[in-house]
C-alpha positions in Angstrom: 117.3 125.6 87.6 115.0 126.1 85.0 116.2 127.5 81.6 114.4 129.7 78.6 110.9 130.1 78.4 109.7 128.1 81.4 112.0 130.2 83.9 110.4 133.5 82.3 107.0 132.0 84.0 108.5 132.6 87.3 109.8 135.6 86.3 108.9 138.4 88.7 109.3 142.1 89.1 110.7 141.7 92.5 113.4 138.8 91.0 114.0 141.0 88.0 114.5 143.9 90.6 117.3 141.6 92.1 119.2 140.9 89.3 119.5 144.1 87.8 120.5 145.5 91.1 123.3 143.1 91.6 124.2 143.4 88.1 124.8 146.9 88.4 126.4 146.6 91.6 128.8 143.8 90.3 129.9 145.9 86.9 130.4 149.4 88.9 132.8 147.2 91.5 134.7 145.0 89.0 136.1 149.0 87.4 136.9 149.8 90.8 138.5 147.1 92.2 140.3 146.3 88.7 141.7 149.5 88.4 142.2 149.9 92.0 139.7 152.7 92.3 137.9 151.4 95.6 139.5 149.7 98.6 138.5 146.1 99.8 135.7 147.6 102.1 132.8 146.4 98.9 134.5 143.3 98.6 132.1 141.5 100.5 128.9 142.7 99.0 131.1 141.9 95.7 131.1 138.6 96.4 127.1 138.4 97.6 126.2 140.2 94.2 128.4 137.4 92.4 127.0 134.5 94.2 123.4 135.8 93.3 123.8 136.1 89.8 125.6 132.6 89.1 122.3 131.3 91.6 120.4 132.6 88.7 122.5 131.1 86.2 124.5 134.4 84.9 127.6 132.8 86.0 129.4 133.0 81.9 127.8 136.6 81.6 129.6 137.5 85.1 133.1 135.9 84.2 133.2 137.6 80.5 132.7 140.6 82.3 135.3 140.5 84.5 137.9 138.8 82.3 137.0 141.8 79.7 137.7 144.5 81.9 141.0 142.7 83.1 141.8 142.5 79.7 141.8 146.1 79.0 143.5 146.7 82.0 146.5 144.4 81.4 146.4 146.0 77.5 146.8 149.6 79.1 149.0 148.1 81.1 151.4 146.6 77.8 151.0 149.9 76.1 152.4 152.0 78.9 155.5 149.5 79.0 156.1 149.5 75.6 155.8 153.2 75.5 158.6 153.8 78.6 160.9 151.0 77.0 160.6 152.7 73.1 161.5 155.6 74.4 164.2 154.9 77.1 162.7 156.7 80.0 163.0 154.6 82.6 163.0 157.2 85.9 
């Protein structure tokens, strides 16, 4: 895989076209299957726009991603708790 400036010389509209479509596809289905928005019916095209954009060596950019909106998920998740056990509701 080439890297920097001697992979933008390959660089075409068409691959750009690719990347940013899968990109795009890849951030709207990480919120919906992290906050369980969406069913496992996109899964599979999930997984294709993932493979795609490691191929092209985004693999750190696509696991940030996902780990950050985990994160904030499993932090909304704390805050919630914390808020039902302060204040003793618990049914």
């Amino acid at each position: 895989m080439l890297h920097g400036s001697a992979m933008l010389d390959f660089v075409t509209e068409e691959f750009f076209v690719e990347i940013l479509r899968c990109w795009t596809f890849f951030v709207s289905c990480t919120k919906k299957l992290i906050c369980a928005h969406e069913n496992l019916s996109a899964a599979s095209e999930f997984r294709r726009s993932i493979a795609l954009l490691c191929r092209h060596g985004l693999s750190s950019v696509v696991e940030d991603h996902f780990l950050q909106h985990l994160e904030v998920l499993l932090q909304k998740i704390v805050r919630q708790y914390m808020l039902i056990v302060t204040s003793g509701d618990f049914g």
